[in-house]
C-alpha positions as CSV (number, residue, x, y, z in Angstrom):
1,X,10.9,0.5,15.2
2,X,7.0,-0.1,14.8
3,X,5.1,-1.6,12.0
4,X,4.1,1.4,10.8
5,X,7.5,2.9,10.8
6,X,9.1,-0.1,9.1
7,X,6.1,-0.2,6.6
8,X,6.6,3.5,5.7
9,X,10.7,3.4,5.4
10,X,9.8,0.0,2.5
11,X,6.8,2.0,1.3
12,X,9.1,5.3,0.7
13,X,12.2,3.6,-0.9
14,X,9.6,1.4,-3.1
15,X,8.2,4.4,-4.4
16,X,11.8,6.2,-4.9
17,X,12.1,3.1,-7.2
18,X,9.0,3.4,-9.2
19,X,8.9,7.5,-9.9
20,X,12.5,7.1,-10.9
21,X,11.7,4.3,-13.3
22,X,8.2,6.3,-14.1
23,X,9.1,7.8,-17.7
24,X,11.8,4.9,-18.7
25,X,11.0,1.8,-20.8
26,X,9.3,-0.8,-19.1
27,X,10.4,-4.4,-19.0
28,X,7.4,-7.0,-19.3
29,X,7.6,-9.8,-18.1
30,X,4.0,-11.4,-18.4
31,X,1.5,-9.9,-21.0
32,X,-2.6,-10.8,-20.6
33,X,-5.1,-9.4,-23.1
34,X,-6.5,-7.1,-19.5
35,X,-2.8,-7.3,-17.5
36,X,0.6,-7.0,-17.8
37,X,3.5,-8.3,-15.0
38,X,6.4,-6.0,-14.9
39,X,10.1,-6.5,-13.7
40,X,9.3,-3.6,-11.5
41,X,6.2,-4.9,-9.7
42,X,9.1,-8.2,-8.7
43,X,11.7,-5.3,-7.7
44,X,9.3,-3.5,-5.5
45,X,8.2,-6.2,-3.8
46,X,11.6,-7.2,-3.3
47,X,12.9,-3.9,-2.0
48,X,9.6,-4.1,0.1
49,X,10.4,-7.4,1.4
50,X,13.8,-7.1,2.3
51,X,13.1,-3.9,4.6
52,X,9.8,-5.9,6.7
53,X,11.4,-8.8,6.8
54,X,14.9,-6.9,8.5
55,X,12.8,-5.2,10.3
56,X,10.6,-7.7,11.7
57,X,12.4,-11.3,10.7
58,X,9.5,-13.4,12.5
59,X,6.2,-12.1,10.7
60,X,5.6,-13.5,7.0
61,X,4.8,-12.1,4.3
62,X,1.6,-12.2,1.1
63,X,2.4,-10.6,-1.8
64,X,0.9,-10.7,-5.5
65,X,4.5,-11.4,-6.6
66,X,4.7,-14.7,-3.7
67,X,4.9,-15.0,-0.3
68,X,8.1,-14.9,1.9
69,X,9.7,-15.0,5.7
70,X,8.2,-17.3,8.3
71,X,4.7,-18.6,7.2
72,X,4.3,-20.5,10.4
73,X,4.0,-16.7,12.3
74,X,0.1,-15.3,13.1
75,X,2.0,-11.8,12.1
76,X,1.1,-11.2,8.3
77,X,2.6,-8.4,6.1
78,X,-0.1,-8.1,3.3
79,X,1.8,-6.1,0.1
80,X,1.0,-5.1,-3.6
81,X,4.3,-3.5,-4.6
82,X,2.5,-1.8,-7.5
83,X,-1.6,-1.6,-7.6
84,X,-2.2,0.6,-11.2
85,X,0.5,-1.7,-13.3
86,X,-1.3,-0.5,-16.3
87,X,-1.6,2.8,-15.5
88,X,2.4,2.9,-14.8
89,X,3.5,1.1,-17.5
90,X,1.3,3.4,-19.8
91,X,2.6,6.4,-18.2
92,X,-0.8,7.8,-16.0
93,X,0.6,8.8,-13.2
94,X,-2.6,6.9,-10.6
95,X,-1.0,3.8,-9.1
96,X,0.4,3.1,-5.5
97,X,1.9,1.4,-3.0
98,X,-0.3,-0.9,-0.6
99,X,1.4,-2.5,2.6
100,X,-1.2,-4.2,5.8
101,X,-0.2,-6.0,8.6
102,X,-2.7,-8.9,9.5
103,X,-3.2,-10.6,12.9
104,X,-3.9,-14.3,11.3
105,X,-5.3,-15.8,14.5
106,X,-8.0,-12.9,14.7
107,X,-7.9,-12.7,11.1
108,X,-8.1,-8.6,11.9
109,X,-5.9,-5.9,10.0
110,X,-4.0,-4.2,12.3
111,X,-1.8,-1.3,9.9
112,X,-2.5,0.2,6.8
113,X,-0.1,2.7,4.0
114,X,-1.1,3.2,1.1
115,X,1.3,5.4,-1.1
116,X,1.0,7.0,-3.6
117,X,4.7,8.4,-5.1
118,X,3.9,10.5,-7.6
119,X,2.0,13.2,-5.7
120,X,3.5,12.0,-2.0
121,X,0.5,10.9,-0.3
122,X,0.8,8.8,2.5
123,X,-2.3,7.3,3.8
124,X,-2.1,5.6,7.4
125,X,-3.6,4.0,10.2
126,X,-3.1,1.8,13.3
127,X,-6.2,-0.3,14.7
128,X,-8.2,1.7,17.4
129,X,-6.9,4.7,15.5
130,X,-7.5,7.6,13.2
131,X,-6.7,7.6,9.7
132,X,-4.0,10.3,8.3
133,X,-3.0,11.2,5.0
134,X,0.4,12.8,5.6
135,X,-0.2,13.1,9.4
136,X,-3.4,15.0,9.3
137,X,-6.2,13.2,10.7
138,X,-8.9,12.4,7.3
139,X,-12.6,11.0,7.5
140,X,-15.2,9.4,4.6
141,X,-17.6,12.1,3.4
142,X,-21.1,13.4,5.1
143,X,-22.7,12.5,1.7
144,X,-25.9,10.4,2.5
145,X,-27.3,10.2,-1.4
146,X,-26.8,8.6,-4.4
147,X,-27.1,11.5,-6.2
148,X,-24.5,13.5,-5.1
149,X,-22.0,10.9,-4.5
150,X,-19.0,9.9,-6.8
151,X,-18.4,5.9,-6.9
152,X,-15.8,3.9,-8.4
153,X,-16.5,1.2,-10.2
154,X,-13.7,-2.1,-11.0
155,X,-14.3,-4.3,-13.7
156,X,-12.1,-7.0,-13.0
157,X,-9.7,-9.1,-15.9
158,X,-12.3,-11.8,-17.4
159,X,-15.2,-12.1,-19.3
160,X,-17.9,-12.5,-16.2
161,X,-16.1,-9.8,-13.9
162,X,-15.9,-7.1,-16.7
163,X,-20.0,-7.9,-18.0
164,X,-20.8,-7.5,-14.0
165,X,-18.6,-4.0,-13.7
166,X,-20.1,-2.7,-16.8
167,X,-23.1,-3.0,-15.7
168,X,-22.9,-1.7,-12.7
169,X,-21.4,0.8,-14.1
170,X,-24.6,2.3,-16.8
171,X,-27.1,1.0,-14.0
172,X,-25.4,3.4,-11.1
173,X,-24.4,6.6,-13.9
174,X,-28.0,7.2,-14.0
175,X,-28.5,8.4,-10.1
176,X,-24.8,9.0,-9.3
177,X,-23.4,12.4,-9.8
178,X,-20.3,10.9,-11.5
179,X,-18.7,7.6,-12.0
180,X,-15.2,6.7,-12.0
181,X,-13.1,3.9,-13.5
182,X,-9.4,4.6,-11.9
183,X,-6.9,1.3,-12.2
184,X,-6.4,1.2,-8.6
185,X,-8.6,-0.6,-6.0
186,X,-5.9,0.5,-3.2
187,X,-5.9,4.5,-4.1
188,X,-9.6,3.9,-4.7
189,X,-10.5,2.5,-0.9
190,X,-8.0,5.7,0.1
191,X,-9.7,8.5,-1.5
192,X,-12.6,7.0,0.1
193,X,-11.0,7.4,3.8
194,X,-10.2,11.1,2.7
195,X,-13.8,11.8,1.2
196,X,-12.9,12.5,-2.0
197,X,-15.3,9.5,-3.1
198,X,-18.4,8.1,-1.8
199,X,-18.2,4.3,-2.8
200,X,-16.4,1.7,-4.8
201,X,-17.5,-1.9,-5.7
202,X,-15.6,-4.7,-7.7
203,X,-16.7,-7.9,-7.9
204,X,-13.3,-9.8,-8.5
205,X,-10.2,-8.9,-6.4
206,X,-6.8,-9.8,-4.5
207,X,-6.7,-9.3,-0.7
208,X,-3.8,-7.1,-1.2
209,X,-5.4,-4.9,-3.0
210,X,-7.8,-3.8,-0.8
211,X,-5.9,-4.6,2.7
212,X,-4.9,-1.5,3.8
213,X,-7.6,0.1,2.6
214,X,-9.9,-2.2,4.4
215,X,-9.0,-0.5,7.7
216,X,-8.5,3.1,6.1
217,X,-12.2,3.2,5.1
218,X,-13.2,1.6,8.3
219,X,-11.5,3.9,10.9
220,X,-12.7,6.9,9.3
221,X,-16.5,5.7,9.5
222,X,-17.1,3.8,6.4
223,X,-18.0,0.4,5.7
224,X,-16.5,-2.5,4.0
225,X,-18.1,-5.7,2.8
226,X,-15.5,-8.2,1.8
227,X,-17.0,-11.2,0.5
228,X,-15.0,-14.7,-0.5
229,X,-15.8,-15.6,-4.2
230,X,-18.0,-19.2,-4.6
231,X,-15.1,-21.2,-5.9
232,X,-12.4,-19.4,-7.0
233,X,-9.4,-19.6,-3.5
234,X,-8.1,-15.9,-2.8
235,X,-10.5,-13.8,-4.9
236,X,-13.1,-11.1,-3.0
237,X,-15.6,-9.3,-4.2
238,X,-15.8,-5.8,-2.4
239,X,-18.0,-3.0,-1.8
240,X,-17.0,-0.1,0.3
241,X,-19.2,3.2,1.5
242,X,-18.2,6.1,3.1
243,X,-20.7,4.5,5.7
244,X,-23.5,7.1,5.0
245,X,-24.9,5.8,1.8
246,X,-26.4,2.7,1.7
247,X,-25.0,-0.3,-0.3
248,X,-28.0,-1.6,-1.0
249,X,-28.8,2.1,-3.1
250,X,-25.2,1.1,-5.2
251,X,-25.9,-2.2,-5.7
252,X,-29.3,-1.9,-6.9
């Protein structure tokens, strides 16, 4: 079995999980005034866990719900069991599942899925290959202008991040053709890959929410600039293009 294989068999029976749990009462287990934890987002990951780590005992793994296996290997399973808690536990059906496989020594991603298990998409690639959404090869859009691209825009959970998405948000609205605010950095970076959007920038997030997408975007000729926050450990600020439009036209 490959990585791939393995990470689509955890990715698959994860999202059996969440779409049968999608219209039942949700069980909270942490509640912030922008986030919520759920029991499922620990069950997922566990579920997810339990099939990489079978299938691959050596490599470790990164997960917003904790780390696991062997954290001494270079081979680095990078997982968000559920990226759009809010959107699931509010019933919109826009969240996903987002499983990468990281060479630590290179510090490159080598595999990407991201799934999404409401409408079955399946987003994949392997380094030094083409990006497929359910096995048909996908590419960023040949849109070169502002104006007729769609970006998504995250605002992040506190004070500073929000004030800095929002006004991202009204200062690109005005030459955009439309703006987006989705719940999901992973299905986000995705759509990009398949050219259904042009760009997305958020100035705090997780590495496993953009992982897979990272290499997504990236093999089917867009751009990612992933850049370490000042002083907070683990927390990126992203922008990511379809590789036609420039960033500095987004950011400015």
């Amino acid at each position: 079995m490959t990585p791939l294989q393995a990470a689509e068999r955890a990715a698959r029976r994860a999202g059996d999980l969440l779409r049968s749990n999608f219209h039942l009462p949700k069980e909270i287990d942490e509640a912030q005034h922008h986030d919520v934890k759920l029991a499922l987002d620990r069950k997922s990951q566990d579920l997810i866990t339990e099939d990489l780590l079978n299938a691959f005992p050596d490599y470790c793994l990164y997960g917003e719900e904790g780390m696991a296996g062997n954290q001494d290997s270079s081979m680095q399973w990078i997982v968000d069991p559920i990226d759009g808690t809010v959107n699931y536990l509010y019933g919109i059906p826009h969240f996903c599942i987002s499983i990468a496989l990281r060479d630590k020594e290179s510090n490159e991603i080598i595999m990407g899925l991201i799934y999404d298990p409401m409408l079955d998409e399946l987003w994949t690639v392997e380094k030094g290959g083409a990006p497929a959404l359910n096995g048909k090869t996908i590419a960023c859009s040949p849109r070169r202008t502002l104006e007729e691209a769609i970006l998504f825009v995250g605002c992040g959970k506190d004070k500073e991040a929000l004030a800095t998405g929002l006004e991202r948000f009204e200062r690109a609205s005005t030459r955009a053709r439309k703006m987006r605010m989705m719940g999901s950095a992973a299905l986000g970076m995705a759509y990009i890959a398949s050219g259904r959007l042009d760009g997305y920038i958020e100035s705090r997030i997780s590495l496993w929410d953009v992982a897979a997408g990272i290499l997504l975007v990236e093999s089917g000729g867009g751009k990612v600039e992933l850049t370490p926050h000042p002083t907070l450990p683990d927390v990126w600020s992203v922008v990511a293009t379809n590789g036609k439009i420039p960033v500095e036209d987004i950011l400015s």
